[in-house]
LOMAR-423469 format. One record per residue (C-alpha): residue number from 1; x, y, z. Coordinates in steps of 0.05 Angstrom, whole numbers, plus 5000, padded with zeros to 4 digits. Layout:
# residues N
 pos east north   up
 NUM    X     Y    Z
...
# end
This chain:
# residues 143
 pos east north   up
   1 6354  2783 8911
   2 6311  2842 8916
   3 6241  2832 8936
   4 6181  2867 8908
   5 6146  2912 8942
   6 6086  2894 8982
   7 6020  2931 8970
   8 5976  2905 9023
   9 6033  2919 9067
  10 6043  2985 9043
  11 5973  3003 9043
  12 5978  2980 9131
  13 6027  3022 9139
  14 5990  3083 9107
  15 5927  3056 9150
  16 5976  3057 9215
  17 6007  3129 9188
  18 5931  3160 9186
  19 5915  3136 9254
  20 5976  3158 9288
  21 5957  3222 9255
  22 5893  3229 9280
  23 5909  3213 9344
  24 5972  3265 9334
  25 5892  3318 9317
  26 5882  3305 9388
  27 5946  3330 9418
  28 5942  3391 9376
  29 5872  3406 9371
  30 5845  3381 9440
  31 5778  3375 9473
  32 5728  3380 9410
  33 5780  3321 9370
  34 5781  3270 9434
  35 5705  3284 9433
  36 5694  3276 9362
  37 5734  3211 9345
  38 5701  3184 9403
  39 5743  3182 9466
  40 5694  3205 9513
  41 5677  3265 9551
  42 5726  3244 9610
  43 5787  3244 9562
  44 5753  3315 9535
  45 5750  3344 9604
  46 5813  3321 9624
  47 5836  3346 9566
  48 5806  3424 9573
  49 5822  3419 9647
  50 5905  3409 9623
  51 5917  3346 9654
  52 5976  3305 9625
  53 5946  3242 9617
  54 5909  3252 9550
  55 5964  3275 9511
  56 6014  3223 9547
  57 5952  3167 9535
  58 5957  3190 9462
  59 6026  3198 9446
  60 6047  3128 9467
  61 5988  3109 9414
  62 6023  3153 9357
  63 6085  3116 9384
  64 6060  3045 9369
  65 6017  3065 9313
  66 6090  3096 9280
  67 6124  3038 9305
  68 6068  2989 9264
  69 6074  3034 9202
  70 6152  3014 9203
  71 6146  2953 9212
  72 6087  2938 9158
  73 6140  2981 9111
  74 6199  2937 9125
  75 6156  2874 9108
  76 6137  2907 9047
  77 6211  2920 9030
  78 6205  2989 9019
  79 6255  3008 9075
  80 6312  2963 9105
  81 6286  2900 9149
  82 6280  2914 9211
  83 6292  2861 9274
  84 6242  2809 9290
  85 6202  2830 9224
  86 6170  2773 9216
  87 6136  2775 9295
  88 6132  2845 9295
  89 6087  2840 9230
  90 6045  2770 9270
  91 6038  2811 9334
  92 6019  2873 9301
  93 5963  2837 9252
  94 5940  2796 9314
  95 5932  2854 9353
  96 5887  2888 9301
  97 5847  2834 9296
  98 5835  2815 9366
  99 5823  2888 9376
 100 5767  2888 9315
 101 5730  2829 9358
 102 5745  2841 9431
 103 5710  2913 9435
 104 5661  2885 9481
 105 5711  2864 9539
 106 5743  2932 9525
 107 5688  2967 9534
 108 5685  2957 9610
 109 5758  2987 9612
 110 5741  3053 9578
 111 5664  3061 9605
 112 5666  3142 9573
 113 5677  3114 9503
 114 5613  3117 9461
 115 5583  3065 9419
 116 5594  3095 9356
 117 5670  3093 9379
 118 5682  3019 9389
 119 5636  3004 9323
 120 5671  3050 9283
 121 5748  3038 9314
 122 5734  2969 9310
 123 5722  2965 9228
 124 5767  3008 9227
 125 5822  2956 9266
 126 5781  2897 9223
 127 5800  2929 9156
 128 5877  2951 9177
 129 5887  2874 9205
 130 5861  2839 9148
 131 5898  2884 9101
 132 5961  2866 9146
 133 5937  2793 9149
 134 5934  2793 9066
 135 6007  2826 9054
 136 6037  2780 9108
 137 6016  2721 9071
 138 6047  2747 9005
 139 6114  2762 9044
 140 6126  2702 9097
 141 6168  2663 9047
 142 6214  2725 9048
 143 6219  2748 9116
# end
């Protein structure tokens, strides 16, 4: 039996395609992108300076973030099901969400990130796990 297709689920994967996009601005643009979606200065310099790890840094994020998209896809049946679908899509929405509320702990680990940065990043990660949250509910009897 075919399943329908998942919007909320579609709509995370979109969310997860944009941000691995923007992160992909990074890579191509460089200093003034890290700077501008908040990074901080030492990921800018760094950056300018051509060290590897900001573009290594960001390309295992447009790895995961791709990864996520694929996954939130498969739950929402619009491509084949991948393995562990149904963890994948748990881990993935729990990460979001813990992310959305744990900025403060974070925030010790990256000390050049501005304010602006984790309030924005982490609506941003609120929004993408509840969407995630709200098209996993529709789907668990399927997966």
């Amino acid at each position: 039996m075919e399943r329908t297709r998942n919007y909320f689920l579609v709509t995370g994967a979109a969310l997860s395609g944009v941000a691995a996009l923007m992160h992909l601005g990074c890579i191509i643009f460089g200093a003034p992108w890290y700077r501008f979606l908040g990074a901080g200065e030492q990921m800018a310099q760094l950056d300018l300076a051509g060290h590897w790890y900001p573009k290594a840094a960001t390309s295992v994020i447009i790895i995961v973030l791709s990864v996520w998209a694929l996954y939130a896809l498969s739950g929402a049946g619009v491509i084949r099901k991948l393995p562990l679908v149904r963890l994948a899509l748990c881990v993935i929405t729990g990460i979001y969400l813990l992310r959305a509320v744990a900025f403060v702990p974070l925030q010790a680990y990256f000390p050049g990130n501005s304010m602006s940065f984790w309030l924005v990043s982490s609506a941003i990660c609120l929004a993408i796990g509840v969407v995630h949250l709200l098209g996993l509910r529709q789907v668990w009897p399927s997966l």
